[in-house]
DOKOL-370757 format. One record per atom (N, C-alpha, C): x, y, z; residue in one letter. Coordinates in pm, whole numbers, plus 50000, padded with zeros to 5 digits. Layout:
N
XYZA;...
REM end
This chain:
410
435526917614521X;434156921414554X;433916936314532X;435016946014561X;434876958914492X;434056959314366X;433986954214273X;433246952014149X;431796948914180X;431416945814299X;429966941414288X;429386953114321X;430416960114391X;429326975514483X;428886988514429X;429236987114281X;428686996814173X;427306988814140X;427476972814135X;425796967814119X;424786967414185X;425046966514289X;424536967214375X;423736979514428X;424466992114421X;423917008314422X;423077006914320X;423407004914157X;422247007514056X;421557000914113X;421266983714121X;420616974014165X;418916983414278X;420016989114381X;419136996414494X;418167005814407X;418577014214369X;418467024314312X;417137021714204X;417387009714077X;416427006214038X;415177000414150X;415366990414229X;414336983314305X;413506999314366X;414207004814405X;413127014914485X;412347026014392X;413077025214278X;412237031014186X;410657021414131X;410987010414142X;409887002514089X;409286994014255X;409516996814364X;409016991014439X;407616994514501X;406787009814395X;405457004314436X;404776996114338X;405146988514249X;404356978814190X;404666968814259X;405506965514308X;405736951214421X;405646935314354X;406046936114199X;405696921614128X;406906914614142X;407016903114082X;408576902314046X;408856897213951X;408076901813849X;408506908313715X;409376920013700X;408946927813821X;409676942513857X;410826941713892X;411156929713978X;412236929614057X;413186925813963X;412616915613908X;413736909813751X;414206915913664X;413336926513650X;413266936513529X;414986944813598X;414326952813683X;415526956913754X;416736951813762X;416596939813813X;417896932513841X;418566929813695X;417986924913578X;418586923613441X;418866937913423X;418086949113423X;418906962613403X;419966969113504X;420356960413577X;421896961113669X;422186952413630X;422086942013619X;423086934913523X;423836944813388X;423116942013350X;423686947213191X;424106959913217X;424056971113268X;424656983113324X;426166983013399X;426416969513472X;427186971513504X;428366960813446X;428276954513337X;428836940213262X;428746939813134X;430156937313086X;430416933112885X;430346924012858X;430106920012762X;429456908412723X;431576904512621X;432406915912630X;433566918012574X;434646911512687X;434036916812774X;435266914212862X;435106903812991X;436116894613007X;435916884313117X;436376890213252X;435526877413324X;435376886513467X;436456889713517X;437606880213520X;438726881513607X;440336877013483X;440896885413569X;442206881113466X;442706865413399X;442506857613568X;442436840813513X;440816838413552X;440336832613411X;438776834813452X;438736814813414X;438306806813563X;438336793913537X;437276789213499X;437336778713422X;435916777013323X;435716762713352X;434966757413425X;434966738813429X;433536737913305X;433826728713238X;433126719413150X;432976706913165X;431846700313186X;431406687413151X;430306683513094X;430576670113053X;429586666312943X;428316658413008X;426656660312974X;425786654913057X;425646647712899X;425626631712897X;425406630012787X;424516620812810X;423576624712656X;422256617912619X;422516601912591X;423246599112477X;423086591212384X;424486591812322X;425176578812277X;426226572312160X;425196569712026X;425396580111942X;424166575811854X;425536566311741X;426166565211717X;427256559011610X;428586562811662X;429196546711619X;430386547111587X;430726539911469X;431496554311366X;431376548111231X;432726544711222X;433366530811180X;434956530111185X;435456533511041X;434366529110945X;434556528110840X;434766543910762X;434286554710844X;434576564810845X;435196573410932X;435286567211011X;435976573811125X;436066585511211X;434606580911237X;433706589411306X;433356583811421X;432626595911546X;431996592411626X;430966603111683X;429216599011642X;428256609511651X;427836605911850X;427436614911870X;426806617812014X;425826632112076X;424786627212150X;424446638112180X;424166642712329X;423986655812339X;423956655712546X;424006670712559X;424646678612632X;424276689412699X;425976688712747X;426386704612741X;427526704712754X;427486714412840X;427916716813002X;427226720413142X;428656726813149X;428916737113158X;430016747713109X;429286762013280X;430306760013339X;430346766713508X;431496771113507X;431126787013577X;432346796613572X;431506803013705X;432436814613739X;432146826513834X;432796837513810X;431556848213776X;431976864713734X;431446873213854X;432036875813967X;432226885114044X;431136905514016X;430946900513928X;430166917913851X;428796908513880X;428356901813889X;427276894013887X;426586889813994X;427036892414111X;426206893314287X;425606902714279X;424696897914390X;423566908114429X;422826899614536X;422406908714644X;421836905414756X;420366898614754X;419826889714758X;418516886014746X;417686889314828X;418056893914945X;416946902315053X;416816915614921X;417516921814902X;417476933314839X;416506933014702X;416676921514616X;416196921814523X;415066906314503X;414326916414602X;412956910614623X;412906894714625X;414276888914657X;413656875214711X;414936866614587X;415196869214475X;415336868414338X;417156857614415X;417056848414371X;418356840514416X;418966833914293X;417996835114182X;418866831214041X;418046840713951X;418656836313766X;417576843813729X;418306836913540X;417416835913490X;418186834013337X;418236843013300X;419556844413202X;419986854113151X;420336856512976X;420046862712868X;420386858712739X;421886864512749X;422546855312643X;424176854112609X;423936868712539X;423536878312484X;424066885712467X;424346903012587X;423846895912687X;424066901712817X;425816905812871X;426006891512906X;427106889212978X;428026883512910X;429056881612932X;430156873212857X;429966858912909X;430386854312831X;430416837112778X;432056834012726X;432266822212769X;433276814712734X;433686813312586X;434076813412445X;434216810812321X;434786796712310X;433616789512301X;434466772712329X;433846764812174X;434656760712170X;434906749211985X;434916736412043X;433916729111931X;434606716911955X;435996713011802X;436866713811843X;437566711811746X;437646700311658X;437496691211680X;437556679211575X;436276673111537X;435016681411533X;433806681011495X;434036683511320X;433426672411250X;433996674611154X;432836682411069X;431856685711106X;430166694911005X;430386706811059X;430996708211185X;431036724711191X;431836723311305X;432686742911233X;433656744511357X;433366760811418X;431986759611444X;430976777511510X;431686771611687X;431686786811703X;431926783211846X;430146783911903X;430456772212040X;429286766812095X;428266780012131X;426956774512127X;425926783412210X;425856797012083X;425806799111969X;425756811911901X;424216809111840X;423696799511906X;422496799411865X;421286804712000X;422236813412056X;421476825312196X;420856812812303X;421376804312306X;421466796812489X;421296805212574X;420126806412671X;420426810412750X;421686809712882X;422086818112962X;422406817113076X;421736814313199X;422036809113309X;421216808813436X;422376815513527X;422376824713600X;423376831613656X;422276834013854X;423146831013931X;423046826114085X;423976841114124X;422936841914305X;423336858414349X;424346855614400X;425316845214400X;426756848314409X;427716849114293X;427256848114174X;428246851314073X;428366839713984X;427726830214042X;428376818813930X;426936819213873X;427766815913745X;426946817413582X;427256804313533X;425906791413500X;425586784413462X;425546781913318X;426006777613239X;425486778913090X;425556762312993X;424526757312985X;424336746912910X;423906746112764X;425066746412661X;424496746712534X;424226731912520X;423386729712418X;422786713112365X;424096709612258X;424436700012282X;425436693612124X;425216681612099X;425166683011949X;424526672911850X;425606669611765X;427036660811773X;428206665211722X;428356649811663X;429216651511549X;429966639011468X;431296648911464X;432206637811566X;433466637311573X;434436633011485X;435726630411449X;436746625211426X;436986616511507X;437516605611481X;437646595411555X;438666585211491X;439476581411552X;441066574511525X;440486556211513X;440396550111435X;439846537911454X;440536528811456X;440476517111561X;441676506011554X;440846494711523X;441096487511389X;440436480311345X;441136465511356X;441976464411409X;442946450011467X;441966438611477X;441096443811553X;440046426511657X;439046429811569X;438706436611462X;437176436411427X;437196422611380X;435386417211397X;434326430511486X;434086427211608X;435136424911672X;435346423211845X;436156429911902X;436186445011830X;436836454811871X;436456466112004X;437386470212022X;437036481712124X;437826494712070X;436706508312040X;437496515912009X;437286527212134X;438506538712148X;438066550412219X;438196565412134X;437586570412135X;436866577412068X;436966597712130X;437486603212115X;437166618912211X;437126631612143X;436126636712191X;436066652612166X;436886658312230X;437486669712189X;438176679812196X;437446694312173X;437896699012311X;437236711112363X;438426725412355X;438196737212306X;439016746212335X;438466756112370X;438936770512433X;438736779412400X;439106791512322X;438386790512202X;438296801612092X;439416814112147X;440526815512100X;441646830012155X;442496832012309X;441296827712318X;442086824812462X;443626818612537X;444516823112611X;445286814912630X;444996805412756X;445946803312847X;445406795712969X;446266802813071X;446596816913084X;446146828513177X;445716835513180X;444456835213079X;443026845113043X;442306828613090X;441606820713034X;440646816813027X;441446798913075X;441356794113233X;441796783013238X;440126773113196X;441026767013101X;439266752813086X;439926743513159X;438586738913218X;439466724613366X;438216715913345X;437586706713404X;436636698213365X;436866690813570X;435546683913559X;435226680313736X;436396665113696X;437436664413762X;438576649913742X;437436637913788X;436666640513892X;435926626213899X;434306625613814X;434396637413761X;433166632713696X;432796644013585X;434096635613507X;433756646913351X;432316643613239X;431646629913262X;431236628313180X;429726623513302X;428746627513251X;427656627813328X;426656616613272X;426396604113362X;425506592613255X;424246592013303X;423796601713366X;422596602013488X;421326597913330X;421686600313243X;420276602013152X;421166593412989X;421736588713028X;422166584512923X;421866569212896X;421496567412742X;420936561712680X;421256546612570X;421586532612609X;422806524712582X;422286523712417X;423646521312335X;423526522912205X;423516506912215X;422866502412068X;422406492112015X;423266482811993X;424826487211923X;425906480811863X;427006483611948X;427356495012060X;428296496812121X;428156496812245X;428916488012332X;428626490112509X;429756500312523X;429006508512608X;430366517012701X;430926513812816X;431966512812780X;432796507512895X;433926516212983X;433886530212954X;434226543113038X;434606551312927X;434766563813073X;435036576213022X;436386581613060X;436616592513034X;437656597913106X;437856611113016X;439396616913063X;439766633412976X;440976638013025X;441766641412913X;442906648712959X;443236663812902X;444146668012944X;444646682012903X;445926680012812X;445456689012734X;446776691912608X;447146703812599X;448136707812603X;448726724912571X;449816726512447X;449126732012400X;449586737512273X;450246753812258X;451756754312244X;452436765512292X;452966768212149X;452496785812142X;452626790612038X;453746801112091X;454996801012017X;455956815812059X;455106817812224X;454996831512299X;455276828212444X;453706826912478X;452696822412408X;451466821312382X;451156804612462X;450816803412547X;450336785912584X;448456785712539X;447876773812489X;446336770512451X;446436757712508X;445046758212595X;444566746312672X;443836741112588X;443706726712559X;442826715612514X;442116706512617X;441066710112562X;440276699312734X;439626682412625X;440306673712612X;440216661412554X;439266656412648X;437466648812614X;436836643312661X;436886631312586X;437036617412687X;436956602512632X;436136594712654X;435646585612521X;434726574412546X;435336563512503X;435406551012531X;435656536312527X;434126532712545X;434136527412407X;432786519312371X;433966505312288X;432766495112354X;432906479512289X;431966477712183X;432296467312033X;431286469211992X;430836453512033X;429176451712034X;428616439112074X;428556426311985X;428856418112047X;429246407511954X;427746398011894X;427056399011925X;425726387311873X;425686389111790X;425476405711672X;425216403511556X;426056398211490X;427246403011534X;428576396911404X;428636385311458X;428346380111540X;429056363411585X;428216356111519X;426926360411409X;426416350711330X;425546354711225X;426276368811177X;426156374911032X;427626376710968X;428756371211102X;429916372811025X;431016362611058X;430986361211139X;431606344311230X;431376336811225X;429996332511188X;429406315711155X;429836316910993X;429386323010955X;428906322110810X;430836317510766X;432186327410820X;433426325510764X;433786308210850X;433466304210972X;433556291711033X;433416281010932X;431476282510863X;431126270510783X;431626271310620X;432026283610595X;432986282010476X;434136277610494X;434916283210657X;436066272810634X;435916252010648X;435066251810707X;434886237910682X;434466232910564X;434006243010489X;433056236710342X;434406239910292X;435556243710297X;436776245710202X;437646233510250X;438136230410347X;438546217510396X;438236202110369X;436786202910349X;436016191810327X;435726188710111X;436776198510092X;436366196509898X;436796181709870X;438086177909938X;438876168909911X;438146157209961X;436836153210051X;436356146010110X;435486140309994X;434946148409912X;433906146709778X;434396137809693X;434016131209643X;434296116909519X;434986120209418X;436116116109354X;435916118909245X;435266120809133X;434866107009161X;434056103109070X;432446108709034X;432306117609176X;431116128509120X;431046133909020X;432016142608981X;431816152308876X;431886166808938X;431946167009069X;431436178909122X;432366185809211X;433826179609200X;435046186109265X;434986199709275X;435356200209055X;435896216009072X;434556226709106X;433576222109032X;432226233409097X;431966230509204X;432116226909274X;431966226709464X;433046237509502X;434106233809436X;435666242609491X;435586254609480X;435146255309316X;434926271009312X;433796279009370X;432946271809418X;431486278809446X;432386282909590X;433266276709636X;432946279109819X;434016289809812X;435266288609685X;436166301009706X;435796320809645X;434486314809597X;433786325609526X;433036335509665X;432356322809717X;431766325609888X;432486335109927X;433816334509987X;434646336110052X;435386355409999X;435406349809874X;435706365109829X;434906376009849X;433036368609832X;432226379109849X;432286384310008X;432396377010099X;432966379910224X;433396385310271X;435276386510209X;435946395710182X;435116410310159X;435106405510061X;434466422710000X;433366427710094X;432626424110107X;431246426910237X;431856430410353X;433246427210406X;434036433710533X;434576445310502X;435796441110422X;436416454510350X;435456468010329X;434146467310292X;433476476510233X;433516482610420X;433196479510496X;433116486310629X;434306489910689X;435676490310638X;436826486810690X;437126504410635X;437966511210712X;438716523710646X;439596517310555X;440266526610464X;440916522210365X;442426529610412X;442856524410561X;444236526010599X;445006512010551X;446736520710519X;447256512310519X;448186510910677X;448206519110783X;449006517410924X;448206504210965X;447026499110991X;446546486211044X;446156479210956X;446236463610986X;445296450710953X;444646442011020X;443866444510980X;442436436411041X;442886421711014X;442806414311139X;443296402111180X;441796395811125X;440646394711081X;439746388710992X;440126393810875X;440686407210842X;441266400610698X;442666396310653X;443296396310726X;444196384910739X;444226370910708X;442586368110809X;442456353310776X;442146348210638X;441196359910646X;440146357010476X;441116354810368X;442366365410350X;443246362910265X;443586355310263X;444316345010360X;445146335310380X;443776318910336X;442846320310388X;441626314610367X;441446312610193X;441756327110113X;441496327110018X;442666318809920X;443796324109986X;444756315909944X;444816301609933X;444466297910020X;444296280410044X;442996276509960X;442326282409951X;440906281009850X;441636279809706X;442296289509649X;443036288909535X;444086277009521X;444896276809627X;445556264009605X;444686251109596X;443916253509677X;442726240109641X;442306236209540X;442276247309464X;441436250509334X;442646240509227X;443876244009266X;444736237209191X;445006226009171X;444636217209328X;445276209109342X;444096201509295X;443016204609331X;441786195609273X;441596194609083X;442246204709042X;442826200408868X;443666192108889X;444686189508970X;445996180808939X;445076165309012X;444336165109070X;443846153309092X;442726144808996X;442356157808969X;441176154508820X;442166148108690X;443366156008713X;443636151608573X;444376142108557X;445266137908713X;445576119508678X;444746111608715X;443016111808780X;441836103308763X;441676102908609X;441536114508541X;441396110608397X;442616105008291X;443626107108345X;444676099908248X;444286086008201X;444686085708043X;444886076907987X;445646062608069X;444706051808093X;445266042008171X;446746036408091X;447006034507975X;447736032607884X;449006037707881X;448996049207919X;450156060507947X;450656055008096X;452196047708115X;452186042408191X;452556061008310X;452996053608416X;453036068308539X;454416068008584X;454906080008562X;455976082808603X;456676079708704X;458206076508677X;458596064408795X;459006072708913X;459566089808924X;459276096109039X;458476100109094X;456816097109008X;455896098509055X;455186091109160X;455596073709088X;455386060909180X;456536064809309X;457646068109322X;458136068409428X;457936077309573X;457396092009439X;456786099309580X;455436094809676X;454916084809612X;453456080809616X;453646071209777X;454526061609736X;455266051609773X;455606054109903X;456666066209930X;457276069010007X;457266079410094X;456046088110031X;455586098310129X;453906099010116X;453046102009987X;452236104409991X;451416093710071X;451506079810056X;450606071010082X;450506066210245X;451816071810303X;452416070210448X;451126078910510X;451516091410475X;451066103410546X;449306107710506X;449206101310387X;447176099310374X;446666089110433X;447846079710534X;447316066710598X;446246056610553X;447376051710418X;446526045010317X;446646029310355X;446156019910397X;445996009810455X;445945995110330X;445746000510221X;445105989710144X;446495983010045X;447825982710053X;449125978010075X;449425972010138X;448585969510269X;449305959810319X;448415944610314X;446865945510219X;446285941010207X;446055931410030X;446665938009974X;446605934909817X;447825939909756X;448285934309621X;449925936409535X;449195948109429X;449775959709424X;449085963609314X;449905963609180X;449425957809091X;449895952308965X;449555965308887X;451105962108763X;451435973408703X;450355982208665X;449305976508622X;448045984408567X;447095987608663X;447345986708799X;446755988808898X;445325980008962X;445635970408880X;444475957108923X;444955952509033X;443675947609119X;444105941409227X;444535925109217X;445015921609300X;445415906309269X;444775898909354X;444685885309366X;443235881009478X;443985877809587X;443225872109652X;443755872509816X;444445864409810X;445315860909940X;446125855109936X;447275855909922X;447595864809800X;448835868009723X;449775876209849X;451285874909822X;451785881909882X;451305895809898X;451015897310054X;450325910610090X;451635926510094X;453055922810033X;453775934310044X;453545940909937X;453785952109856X;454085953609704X;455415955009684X;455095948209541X;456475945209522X;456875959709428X;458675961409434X;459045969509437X;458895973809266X;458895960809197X;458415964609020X;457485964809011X;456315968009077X;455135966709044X;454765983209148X;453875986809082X;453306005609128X;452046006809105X;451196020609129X;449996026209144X;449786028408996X;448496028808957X;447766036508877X;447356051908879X;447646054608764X;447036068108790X;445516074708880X;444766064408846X;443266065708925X;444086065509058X;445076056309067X;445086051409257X;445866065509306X;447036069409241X;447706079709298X;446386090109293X;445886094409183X;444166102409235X;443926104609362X;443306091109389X;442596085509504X;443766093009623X;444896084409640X;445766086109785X;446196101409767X;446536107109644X;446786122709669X;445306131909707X;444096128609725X;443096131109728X;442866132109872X;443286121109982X;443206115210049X;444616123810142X;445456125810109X;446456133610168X;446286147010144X;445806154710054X;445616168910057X;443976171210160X;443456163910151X;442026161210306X;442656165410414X;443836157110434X;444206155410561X;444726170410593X;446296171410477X;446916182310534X;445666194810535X;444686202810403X;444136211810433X;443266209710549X;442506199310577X;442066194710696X;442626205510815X;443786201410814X;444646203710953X;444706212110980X;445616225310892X;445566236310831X;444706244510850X;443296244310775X;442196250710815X;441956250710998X;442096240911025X;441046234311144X;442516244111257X;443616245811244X;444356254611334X;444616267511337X;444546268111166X;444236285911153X;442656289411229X;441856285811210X;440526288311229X;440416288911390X;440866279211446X;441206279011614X;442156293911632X;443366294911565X;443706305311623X;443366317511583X;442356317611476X;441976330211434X;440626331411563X;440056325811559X;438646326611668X;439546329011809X;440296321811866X;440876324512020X;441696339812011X;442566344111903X;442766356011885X;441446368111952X;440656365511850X;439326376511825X;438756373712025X;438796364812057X;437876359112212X;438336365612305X;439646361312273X;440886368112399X;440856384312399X;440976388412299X;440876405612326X;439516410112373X;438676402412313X;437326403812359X;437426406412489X;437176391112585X;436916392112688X;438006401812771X;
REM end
C-alpha cells in the first residue's frame, strides 16, 4: 500500500485545485491525471502479478473437422489487481470506478496461441480498461477466433469432438505474470447461444508449463466438448447408406431372366462410391484415424464388386450353350453344398435328367446319382445361395455398423 500514497497526495492535490468547478468531469479528469502520473503502462504492478482469465462466451459458430478447426465468439473477462491504482472515493468526489484507455496503465500481453488467422497479442485494438478504487483493473477484450482443433473422426457423424484454446502470456514467465482462470467457472454461458449442428456438452481447462533452461511459461488451456447432432445425418447420410445396403443384398433376388442383373448391380455399386466420395470430401485427410463409416463403405464397396462378379458368373452359365454338357465337379459342388445351403427344395420333388428336363410325377422323387443339373439350374440355385449368404452378410455388418455409431452416441 506504500505505492498508493504518492497517488493519493497528487490525487489531493489535483481535486483541490479543480474543486471550484465541482463537476465530475473534474473529478475524473483529475483522477485519470493521478493515474497516469503515478503508473507505466511498462511495468507490472507487483513482482508475481496474478492474472485470472475467463471466457464469457457468445456463440460455437463452427466446428470444422474437415479442417480442423474450431471458430467461436465471446468476451474474454481478464481480472487482475495493481496496487498504484487506489484511491479514496470520499476524496475523489464520489468516483468508485472509472474506465480507463490501455495506453494508460499496464495490461497483461496475452495470445491466443493456436488461433490460426492471427497471432497479435489480445486488446491492441485500444479496449478499454474499467479499473475499481481498490485496485482491481477489469479488462474485457471481444474475440472472434478460429482455432486449431485436433479432430477425432472414429464415430462420424455421431461424433463428439473437444476442441480448446490456448491462452498465454506474451514474455512473461510464471513468477512475473501467474495466468490462473476461476476452477469452477472458466467458461461463462450466461449469454451463450446453441449452435445448429453441435450440442455442448461441457467445458473445462487446464494448465501447461513449458520450461525453457531456468525460464518456466504458463499455458492456460480453455475446453469445449461439443456433440455433433444427429437428425441431419441420420437421413442425409444413414438412410440413404441403410437403403443401398439393402438394394446391394437384394441384386441376387432379381430374375434372371430380366435382363437387368448386371445394370441394377452396377447402378447400386456406383451409388455407393459416390457416397464414399461425398464423406471423404468432409473427412481430414489423416492417416492416424479411420472413420468406422468408412470402413463400412469400403467393405460395402467390396461386396458390391464381388457382386458385380458373381452376377457375370451367374449370367454366364444361364447363358451357356445347353449342348455343352456341365462339368462333373461342377455338378458335385452343386449337389453337395450349393443346393443344401440355398435350401433348394425341388429334389426332393422331381429326377433331374441329364439335360435338365423335368420328369413327370410320380417318378422316383431322389436324383439319381448319373443324372445332374443344367446349366440354367446351377444359375438358378447359385443365384439363390449367393441371396442368402450376401443377404446375411450385409444384414450383420449393417447391424453392427449402426449399433457401433448408437452406442458411442448415446
Amino acid at each position: 500500500m506504500k505505492m498508493a500514497y504518492p497517488l493519493h497526495l497528487t490525487l489531493a492535490i489535483l481535486l483541490v485545485a479543480t474543486a471550484t468547478r465541482g463537476d465530475y468531469s473534474s473529478d475524473e479528469i483529475a483522477l485519470l491525471a493521478a493515474i497516469r502520473a503515478n503508473t507505466s503502462v511498462d511495468v507490472r504492478p507487483i513482482q508475481n502479478t496474478v492474472v485470472i482469465s475467463t471466457i464469457l462466451l457468445f456463440a460455437l459458430n463452427d466446428v470444422n473437422i474437415g479442417s480442423e478447426t474450431m471458430s467461436l465468439s465471446g468476451v474474454l473477462v481478464v481480472l487482475w489487481n495493481d496496487p498504484r491504482l487506489t484511491w479514496d472515493p470520499a476524496s475523489a468526489g464520489g468516483i468508485q470506478r472509472m474506465v480507463v484507455n490501455t495506453k494508460y496503465i499496464w495490461k497483461p500481453p496475452l495470445v491466443i496461441e493456436n488461433d490460426i488467422n492471427s497471432a497479435a497479442v489480445l486488446g491492441s485494438d485500444g479496449t478499454p480498461l474499467r479499473v475499481y478504487s481498490n485496485g482491481e483493473v477489469l479488462w474485457s477484450p471481444p474475440i472472434s477466433t478460429t482455432s486449431s482443433c485436433s479432430a477425432d473422426i472414429t464415430y462420424y457423424p455421431y461424433d463428439k469432438q473437444t476442441c480448446s484454446l490456448t491462452l498465454v502470456g506474451w514474455s512473461y514467465t510464471t513468477d512475473e505474470v501467474d495466468l490462473l482462470t476461476d476452477p469452477n467457472r472458466p467458461f461463462d454461458m450466461k449469454y451463450f447461444t446453441n449452435n445448429g449442428e453441435w450440442q455442448m456438452l461441457g467445458t473445462g481447462y487446464e494448465y501447461t508449463n513449458v520450461t525453457q533452461g531456468v525460464m518456466t511459461f504458463r499455458k492456460l488451456v480453455f475446453k469445449v466438448t461439443v456433440r455433433r447432432q444427429w437428425q441431419f445425418y441420420g437421413l442425409n447420410i444413414m438412410l440413404p447408406l441403410i437403403l443401398n445396403s439393402i438394394l446391394m443384398m437384394v441384386v441376387f433376388a432379381l430374375p434372371i431372366e430380366s435382363g437387368e442383373k448386371m445394370g441394377y448391380c452396377l447402378t447400386v455399386l456406383l451409388s455407393y462410391i459416390v457416397l464414399l466420395t461425398l464423406i471423404a470430401a468432409n473427412l481430414p485427410p489423416i492417416s492416424s484415424q479411420t472413420s468406422i463409416i468408412q470402413v463400412y463403405l469400403s467393405v460395402v464397396m467390396c461386396v458390391g464388386t464381388a457382386g458385380t462378379l458373381c452376377t457375370i458368373v451367374v449370367l454366364r452359365l444361364y447363358h451357356q450353350d445347353e449342348t455343352k454338357p456341365v462339368p462333373a465337379w461342377l455338378q458335385k459342388v452343386t449337389q453337395s453344398f450349393l443346393s443344401p445351403l440355398a435350401c433348394i427344395t425341388c429334389t426332393s420333388n422331381r429326377v433331374v435328367s441329364p439335360l435338365g428336363k423335368d420328369l413327370p410325377e410320380g417318378t422316383e422323387k431322389k436324383t439319381s446319382p448319373q443324372r445332374g443339373y443344367s446349366a440354367k439350374e446351377i444359375a438358378h440355385i447359385l443365384d439363390k445361395f449367393l441371396f442368402r449368404i450376401f443377404g446375411i452378410f450385409m444384414s450383420l455388418t449393417t447391424i453392427a455398423f449402426v449399433f457401433t455409431l448408437m452406442t458411442h452416441y448415446i
